[in-house]
C-alpha positions in Angstrom: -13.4 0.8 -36.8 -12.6 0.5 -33.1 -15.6 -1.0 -30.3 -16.0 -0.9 -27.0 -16.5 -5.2 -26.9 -16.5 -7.9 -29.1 -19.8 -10.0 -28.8 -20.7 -13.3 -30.3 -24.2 -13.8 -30.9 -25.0 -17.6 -30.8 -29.3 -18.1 -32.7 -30.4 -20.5 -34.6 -31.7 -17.0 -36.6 -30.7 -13.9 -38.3 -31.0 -11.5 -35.7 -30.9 -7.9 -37.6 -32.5 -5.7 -35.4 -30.2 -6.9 -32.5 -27.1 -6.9 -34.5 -28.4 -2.8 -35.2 -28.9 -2.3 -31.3 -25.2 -3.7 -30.4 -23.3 -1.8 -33.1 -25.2 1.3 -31.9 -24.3 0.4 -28.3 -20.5 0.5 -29.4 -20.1 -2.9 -29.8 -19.3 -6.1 -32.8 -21.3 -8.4 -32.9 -20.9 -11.6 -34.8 -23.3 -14.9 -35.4 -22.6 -18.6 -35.0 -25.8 -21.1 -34.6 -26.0 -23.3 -31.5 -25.2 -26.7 -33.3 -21.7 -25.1 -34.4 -21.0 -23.6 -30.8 -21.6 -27.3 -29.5 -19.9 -28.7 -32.0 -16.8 -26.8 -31.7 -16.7 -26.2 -28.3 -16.3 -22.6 -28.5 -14.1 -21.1 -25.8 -12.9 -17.7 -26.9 -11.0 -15.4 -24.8 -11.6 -12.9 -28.0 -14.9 -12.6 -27.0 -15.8 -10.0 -24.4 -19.3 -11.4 -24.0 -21.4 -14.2 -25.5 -24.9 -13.8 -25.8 -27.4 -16.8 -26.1 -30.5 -16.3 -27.6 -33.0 -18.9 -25.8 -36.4 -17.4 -27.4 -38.1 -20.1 -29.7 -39.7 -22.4 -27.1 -36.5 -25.0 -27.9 -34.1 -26.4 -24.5 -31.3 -25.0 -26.7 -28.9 -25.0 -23.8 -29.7 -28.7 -22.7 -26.3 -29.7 -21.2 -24.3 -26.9 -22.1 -24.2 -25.5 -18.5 -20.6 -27.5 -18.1 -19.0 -25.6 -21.4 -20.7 -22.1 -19.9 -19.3 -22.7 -17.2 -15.7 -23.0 -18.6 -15.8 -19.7 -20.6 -13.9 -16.7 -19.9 -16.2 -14.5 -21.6 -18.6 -12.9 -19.8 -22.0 -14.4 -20.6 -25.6 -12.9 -21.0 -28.8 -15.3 -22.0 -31.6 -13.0 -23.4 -35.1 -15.9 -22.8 -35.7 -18.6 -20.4 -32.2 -19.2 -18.4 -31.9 -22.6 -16.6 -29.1 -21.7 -15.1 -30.5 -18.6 -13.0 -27.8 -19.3 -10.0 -24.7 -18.8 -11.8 -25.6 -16.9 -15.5 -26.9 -13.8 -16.2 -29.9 -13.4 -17.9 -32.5 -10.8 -19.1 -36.5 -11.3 -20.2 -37.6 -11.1 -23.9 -39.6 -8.4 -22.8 -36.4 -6.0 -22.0 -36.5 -2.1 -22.8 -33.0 -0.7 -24.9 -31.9 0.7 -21.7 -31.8 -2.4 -20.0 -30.1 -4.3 -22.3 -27.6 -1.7 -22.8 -27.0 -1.3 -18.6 -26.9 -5.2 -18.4 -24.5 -5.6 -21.5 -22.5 -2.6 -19.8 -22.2 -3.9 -16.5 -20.9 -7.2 -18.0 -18.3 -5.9 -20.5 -17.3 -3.8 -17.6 -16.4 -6.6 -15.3 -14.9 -8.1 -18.0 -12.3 -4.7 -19.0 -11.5 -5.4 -15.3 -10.5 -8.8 -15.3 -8.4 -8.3 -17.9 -6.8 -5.2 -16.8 -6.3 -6.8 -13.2 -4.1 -9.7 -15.5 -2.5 -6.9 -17.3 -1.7 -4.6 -14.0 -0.6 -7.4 -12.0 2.1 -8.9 -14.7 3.4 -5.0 -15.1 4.1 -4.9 -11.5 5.6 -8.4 -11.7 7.9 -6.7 -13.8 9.1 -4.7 -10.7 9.4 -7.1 -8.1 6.0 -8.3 -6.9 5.4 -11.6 -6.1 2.4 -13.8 -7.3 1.7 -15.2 -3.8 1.7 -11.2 -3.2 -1.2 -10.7 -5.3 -4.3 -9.6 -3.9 -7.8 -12.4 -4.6 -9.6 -10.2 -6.6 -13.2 -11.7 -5.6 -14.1 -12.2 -1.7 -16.5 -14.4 -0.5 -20.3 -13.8 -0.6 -20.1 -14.7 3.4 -18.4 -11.3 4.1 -20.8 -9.3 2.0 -23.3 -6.4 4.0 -26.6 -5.6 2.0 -29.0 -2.9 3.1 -32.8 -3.8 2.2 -34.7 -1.0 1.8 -38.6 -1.4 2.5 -41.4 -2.5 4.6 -43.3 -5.6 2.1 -42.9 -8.4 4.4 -43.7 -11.0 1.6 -41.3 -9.5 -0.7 -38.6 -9.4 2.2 -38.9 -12.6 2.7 -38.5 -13.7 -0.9 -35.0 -11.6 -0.7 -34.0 -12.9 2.4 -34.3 -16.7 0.6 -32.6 -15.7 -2.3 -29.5 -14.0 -0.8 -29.1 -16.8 1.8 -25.7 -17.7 1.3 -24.4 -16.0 4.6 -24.3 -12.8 3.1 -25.3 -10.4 6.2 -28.5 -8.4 5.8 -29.6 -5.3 7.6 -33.2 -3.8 6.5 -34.7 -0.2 6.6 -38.4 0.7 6.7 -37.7 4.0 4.5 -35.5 5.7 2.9 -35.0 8.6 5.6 -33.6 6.0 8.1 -31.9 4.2 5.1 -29.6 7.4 4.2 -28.2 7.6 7.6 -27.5 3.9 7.6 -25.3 4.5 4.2 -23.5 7.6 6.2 -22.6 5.2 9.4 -21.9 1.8 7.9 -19.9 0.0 5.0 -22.5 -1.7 2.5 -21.4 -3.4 -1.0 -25.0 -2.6 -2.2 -28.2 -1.8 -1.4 -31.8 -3.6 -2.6 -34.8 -1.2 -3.0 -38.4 -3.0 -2.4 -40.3 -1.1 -5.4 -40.6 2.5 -6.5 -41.5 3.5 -3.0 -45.0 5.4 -2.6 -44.5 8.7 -4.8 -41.5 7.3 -6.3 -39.6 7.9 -3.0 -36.8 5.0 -3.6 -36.4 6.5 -7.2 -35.4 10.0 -5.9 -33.7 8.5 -2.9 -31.2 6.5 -5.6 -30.9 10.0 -7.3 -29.4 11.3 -3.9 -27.3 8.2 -3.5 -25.9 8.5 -7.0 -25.0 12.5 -5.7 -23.4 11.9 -2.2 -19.3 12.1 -3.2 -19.0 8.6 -0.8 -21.8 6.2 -2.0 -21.7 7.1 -5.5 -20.4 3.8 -6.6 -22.5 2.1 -4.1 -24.7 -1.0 -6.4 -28.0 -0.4 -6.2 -30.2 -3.1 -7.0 -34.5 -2.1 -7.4 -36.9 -4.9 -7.3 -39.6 -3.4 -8.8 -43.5 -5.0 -9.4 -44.6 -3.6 -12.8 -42.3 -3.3 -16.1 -43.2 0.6 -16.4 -40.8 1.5 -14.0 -38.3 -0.2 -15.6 -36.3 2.8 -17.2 -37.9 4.9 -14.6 -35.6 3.0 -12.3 -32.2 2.9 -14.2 -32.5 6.7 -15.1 -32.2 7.5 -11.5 -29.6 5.2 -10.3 -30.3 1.9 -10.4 -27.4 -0.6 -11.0 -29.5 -3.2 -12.5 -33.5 -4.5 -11.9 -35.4 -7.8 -10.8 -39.3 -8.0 -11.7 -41.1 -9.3 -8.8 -42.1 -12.1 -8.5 -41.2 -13.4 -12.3 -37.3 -12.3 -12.0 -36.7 -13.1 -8.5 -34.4 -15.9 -9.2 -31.8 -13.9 -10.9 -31.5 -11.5 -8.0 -28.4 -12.9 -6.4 -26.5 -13.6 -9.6 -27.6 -9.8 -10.5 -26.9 -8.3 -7.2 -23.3 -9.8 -7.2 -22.3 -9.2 -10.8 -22.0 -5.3 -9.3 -20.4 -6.4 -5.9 -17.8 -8.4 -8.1 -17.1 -5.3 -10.0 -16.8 -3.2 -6.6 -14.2 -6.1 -5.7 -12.3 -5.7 -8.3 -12.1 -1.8 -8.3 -10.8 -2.3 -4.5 -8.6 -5.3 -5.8 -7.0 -2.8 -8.1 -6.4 0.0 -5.7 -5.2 -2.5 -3.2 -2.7 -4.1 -5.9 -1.5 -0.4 -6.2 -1.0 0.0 -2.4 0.8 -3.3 -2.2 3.6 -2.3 -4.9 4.0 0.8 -3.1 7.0 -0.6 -1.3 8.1 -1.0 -5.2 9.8 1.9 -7.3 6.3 2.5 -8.9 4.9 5.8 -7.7 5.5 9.5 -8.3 6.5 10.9 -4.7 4.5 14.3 -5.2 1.3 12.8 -5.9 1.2 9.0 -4.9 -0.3 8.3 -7.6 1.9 5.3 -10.5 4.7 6.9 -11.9 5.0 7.6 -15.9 8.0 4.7 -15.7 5.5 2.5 -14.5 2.8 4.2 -17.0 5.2 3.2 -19.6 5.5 -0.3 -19.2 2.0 -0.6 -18.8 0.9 0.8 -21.7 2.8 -1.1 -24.5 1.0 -4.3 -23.0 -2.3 -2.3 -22.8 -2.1 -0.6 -26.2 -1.3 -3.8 -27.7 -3.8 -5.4 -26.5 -6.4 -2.9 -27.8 -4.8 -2.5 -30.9 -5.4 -6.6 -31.7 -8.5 -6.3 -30.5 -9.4 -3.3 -32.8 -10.8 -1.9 -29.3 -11.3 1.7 -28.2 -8.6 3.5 -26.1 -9.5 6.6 -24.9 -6.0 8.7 -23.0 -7.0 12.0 -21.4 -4.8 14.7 -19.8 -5.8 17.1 -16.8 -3.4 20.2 -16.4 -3.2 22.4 -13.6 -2.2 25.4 -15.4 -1.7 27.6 -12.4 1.1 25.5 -11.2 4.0 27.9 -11.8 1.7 30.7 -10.2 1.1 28.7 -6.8 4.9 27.7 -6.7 5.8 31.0 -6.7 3.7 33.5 -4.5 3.4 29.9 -2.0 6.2 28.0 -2.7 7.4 24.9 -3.6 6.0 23.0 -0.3 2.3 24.6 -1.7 2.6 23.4 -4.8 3.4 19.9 -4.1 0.4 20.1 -1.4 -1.7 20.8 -4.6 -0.2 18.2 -6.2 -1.2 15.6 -4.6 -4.5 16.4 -3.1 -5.7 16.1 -6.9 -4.1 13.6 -7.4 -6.1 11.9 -4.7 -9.0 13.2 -5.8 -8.3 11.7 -9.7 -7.4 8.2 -7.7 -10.8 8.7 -6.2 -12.9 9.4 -8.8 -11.7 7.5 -11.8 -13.1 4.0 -12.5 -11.5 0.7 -11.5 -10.3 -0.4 -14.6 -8.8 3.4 -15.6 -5.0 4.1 -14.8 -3.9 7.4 -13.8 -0.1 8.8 -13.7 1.7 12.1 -13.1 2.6 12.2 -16.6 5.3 15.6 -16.1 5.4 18.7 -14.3 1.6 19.6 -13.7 0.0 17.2 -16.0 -2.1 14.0 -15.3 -2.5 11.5 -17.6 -5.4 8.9 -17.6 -6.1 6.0 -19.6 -9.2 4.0 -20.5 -9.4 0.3 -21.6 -12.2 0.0 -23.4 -13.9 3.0 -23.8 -14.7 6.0 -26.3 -14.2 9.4 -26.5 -18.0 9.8 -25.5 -18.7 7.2 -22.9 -14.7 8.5 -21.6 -16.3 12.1 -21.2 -19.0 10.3 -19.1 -16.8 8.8 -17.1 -14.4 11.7 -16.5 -17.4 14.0 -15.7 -17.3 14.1 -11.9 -13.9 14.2 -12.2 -13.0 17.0 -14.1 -16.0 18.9 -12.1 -14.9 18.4 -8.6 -10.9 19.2 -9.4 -12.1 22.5 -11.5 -14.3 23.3 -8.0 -12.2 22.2 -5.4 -9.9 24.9 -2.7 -7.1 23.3 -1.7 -5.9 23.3 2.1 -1.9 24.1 2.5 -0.1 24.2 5.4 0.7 27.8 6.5 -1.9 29.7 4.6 -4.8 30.8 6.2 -6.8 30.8 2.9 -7.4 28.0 0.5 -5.5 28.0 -2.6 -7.3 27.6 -5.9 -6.1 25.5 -8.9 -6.7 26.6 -12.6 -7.5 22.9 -14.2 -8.2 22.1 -18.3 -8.7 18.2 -18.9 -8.9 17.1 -22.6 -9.1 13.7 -23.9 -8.6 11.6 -27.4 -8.8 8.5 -28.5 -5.9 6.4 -29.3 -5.6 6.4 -33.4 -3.9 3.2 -35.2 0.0 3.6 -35.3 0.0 6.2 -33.4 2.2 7.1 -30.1 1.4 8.3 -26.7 2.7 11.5 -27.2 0.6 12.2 -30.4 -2.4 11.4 -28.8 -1.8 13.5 -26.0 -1.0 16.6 -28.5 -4.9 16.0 -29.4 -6.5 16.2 -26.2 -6.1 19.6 -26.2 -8.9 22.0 -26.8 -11.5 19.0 -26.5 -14.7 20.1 -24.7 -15.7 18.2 -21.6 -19.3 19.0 -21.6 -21.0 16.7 -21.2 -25.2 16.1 -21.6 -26.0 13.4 -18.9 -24.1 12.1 -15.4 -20.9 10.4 -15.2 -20.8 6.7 -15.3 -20.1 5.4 -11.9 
């Protein structure tokens, strides 16, 4: 059966009921006791994530920072973390949905890693350079954070936190805080609390809406665990419990900026091939040539992995209508002002093609049919409602879209998987995944 991640569990314990809550999160999960992860030295790139349970009062990661250090998994430490600078962490106290968010947000950043390796060497094959590569992580020093509140204690505890030259601009509310967002670049934004009358909770909502700052993280600091869900059900990225949490802030607030980097790392390793013979001309977006060669790696890849690959199509199915009563020139205009849009909307780690004619085809590392609706969401909803401008009409022209999507079985091809996204619903019963 395919997952979204494979997790090792390292506890001195039998954990059953977190075992349950990771399979039902998508995900394997396998055990291995601390004394045999020190005694082997475990450093497994076929582990997405490894997650240290640190809950019976013992200093079971006494010297161990060194070996965490040198992992390529991702890393999540559910207890006391003494390592709050540079590992993630989250409170035996957590709620599902924050386990689930945090596990999310660090499989996530790991699919990108590995599909930034995977991209780049499928570019190499064309001509690109290593020293051409772009760094997929900038430093913390160029970083612009919007603080969002007026608790001067509070502030101050951020302020100390996030002092590592990363520039800070603060807001009293969330009026003035909006129009900040609309006039300046931010990689994320800190909320001081629920705001009086959940105010910062409905002004995430409208951040999560606005087509620009949708994938903006958004990091709540929040003073009393019942707002904990509260929070991540209207936008937040992730949560720090003041004053008990304040430690992880930085390490939390940057584990979303890294993912932002490499999303714009991506797009930017796409613009720097352009020179390359790697784009469709209609729609800028990678050619299927290029599609090709990237998807033996990235199929066999999944396939050793036993992980979920999800391939969806979008069709504009009033192509052959807009060529004709427009013309050709219309038709390409069409053409690639979706295909913007899909470049747009579609996550970092996701790779879209023209895959013929008027079809797109999109794939997604990592994910399931479900999670892959979520994802696709906003995009299938803004190319079904969108008018297109073309040059010499006076009226915008509409496009007739249908998206389906399947996931990849075992053994087979491309094209058979494509044959089954059609006629797959795209409703969906909650918002895209950002």
């Amino acid at each position: 059966m395919s997952v979204s991640a494979q997790i090792l569990v390292v506890s001195n314990n039998e954990e059953a009921a977190l075992t349950k809550c990771l399979t039902g999160f998508g995900y394997a999960a396998s055990r291995m006791d601390y004394s045999k992860f020190k005694s082997e030295k475990i450093v497994s790139p076929l582990y997405d994530l490894i997650l240290f349970l640190n809950n019976d009062g013992r200093d079971q990661l006494s010297g161990l920072k060194e070996a965490l250090t040198e992992q390529t998994s991702q890393i999540l430490i559910i207890g006391e973390n003494p390592f709050s600078d540079s590992i993630q962490s989250i409170p035996t106290t957590f709620c599902d949905m924050e386990l689930e968010r945090r596990l999310a947000s660090l499989v996530r950043l790991q699919v990108m890693k590995r599909e930034f390796i995977r991209r780049s060497e499928t570019t190499a094959l064309y001509g690109l350079k290593t020293k051409d590569l772009p760094d997929p992580v900038s430093d913390e020093i160029s970083k612009n954070i919007l603080l969002v509140g007026t608790e001067s204690d509070v502030l101050g505890q951020v302020m100390l936190q996030l002092d590592r030259g990363t520039q800070i601009n603060v807001c009293q509310n969330a009026v003035s805080a909006m129009d900040e967002l609309q006039s300046t670049q931010y990689d994320a934004m800190i909320l001081l609390g629920a705001g009086q009358g959940d105010v910062n909770l409905r002004f995430a909502n409208d951040v999560r809406a606005n087509s620009r700052l949708f994938n903006l993280p958004i990091i709540f600091i929040l003073d009393h665990e019942s707002n904990r869900q509260a929070a991540y059900i209207h936008g937040a990225s992730d949560i720090v419990l003041n004053p008990s949490e304040m430690k992880n802030l930085r390490v939390r607030t940057f584990l979303h900026i890294n993912q932002a980097d490499y999303r714009f790392s991506l797009q930017k390793l796409f613009k720097t091939s352009k020179p390359l013979p790697v784009t469709d001309g209609p729609t800028d977006l990678y050619s299927f040539g290029f599609m090709r060669a990237h998807l033996n790696n990235l199929i066999s890849d999944h396939r050793a992995e036993d992980k979920y690959l999800t391939i969806a199509t979008l069709d504009i199915t009033n192509l052959g209508a807009i060529n004709e009563e427009f013309g050709y020139a219309a038709g390409d205009q069409v053409l690639r002002q979706i295909g913007n849009i899909i470049s747009f909307l579609v996550r970092g780690e996701d790779i879209c093609c023209r895959y013929e004619g008027n079809k797109f085809l999109i794939a997604l590392p990592g994910t399931g049919i479900d999670q892959a609706r979520f994802a696709l969401n906003r995009v299938y909803g803004v190319t079904k409602t969108t008018e297109f401008a073309v040059a010499g009409q006076d009226k915008p022209v509409a496009a007739t879209v249908e998206m389906g999507l399947a996931e990849m079985a075992e053994q087979e091809t491309v094209e058979e998987t494509i044959r089954r996204c059609k006629g797959v619903s795209m409703v969906t019963t909650q918002a895209a995944a950002s």
